[in-house]
C-alpha positions in Angstrom: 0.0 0.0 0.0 1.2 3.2 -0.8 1.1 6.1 1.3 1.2 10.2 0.2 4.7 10.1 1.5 5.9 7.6 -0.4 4.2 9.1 -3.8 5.9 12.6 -2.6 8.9 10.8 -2.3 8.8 8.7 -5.9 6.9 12.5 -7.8 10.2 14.6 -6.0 12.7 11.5 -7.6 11.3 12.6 -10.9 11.4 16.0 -11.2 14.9 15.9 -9.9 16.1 13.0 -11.8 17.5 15.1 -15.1 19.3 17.1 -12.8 20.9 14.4 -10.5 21.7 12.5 -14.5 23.5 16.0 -15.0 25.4 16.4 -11.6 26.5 12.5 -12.0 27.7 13.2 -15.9 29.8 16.2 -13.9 31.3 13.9 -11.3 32.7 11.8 -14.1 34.0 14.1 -15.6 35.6 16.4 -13.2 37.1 12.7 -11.6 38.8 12.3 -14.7 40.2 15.9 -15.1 41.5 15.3 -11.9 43.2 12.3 -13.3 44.7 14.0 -16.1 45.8 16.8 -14.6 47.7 14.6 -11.6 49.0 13.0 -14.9 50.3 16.1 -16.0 51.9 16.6 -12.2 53.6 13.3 -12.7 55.5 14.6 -15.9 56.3 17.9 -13.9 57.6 15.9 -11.2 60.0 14.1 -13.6 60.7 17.2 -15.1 62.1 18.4 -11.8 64.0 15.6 -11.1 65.9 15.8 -14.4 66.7 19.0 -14.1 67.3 19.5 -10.2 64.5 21.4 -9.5 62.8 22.1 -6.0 59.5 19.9 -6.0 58.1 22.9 -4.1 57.1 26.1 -5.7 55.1 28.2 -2.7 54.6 31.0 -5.3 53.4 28.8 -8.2 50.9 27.5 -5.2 50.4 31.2 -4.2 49.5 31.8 -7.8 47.1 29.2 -8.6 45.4 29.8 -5.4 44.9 33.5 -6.7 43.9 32.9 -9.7 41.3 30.9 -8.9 39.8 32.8 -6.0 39.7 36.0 -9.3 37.5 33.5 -11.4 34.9 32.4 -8.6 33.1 35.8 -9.1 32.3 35.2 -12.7 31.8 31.7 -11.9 28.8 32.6 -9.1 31.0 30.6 -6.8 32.3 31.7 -3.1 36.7 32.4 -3.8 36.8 30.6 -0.3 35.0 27.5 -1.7 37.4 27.4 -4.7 40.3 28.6 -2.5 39.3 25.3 -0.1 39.1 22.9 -3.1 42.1 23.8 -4.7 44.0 23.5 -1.5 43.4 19.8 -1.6 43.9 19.2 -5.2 47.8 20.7 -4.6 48.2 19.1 -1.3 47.5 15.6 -3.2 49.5 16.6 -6.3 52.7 17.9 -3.9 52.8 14.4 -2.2 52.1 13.0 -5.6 55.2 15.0 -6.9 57.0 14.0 -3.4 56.2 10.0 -3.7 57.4 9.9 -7.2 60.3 12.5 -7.2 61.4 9.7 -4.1 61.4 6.7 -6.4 63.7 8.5 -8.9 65.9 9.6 -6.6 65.8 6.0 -5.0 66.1 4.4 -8.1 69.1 6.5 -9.6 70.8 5.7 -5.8 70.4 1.9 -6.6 71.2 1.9 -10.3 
């Protein structure tokens, strides 16, 4: 037997169902930018090593924190929430750059 709440809860599934289709669509796709542009990290990383370069750049960080926080506005988005999110995604890709950067040092030390 169905009750008014349970038809509230199956008519409210529907209307939002295009738009949870979108936001999932998103997810994928913002999980594999993410992949690809730790991908891109990697090759910087090796770059680095090759050429003796310090794996961390606080005023590339600096940068890319600031430039993001500018595009928020235009983006209707908070420059904190961005600011936050973007905090992460270097924190990952600096140990990223640190684990990897590690093995070539390690490897050149054993070879």
């Amino acid at each position: 037997m169905s009750t008014d709440s349970d038809t509230d809860l199956l008519s409210a599934s529907l209307v939002l169902s295009p738009y949870r289709e979108q936001i999932d669509q998103l997810n994928h796709i913002l999980v594999d930018l993410l992949a690809k542009r730790m991908e891109i990290c990697r090759g910087v990383a090796r770059v680095k090593c090759a050429n003796n370069i310090a794996m961390m750049q606080p005023q590339r960080v600096t940068s890319t924190l600031d430039q993001m926080k500018l595009l928020a506005p235009s983006r209707q988005l908070r420059p904190e929430y961005l600011a936050e999110i973007f905090n992460i995604i270097i924190e990952e890709t600096c140990e990223e750059e640190r684990r990897l950067m590690d093995a070539i040092s390690n490897s050149k030390k054993e070879g």
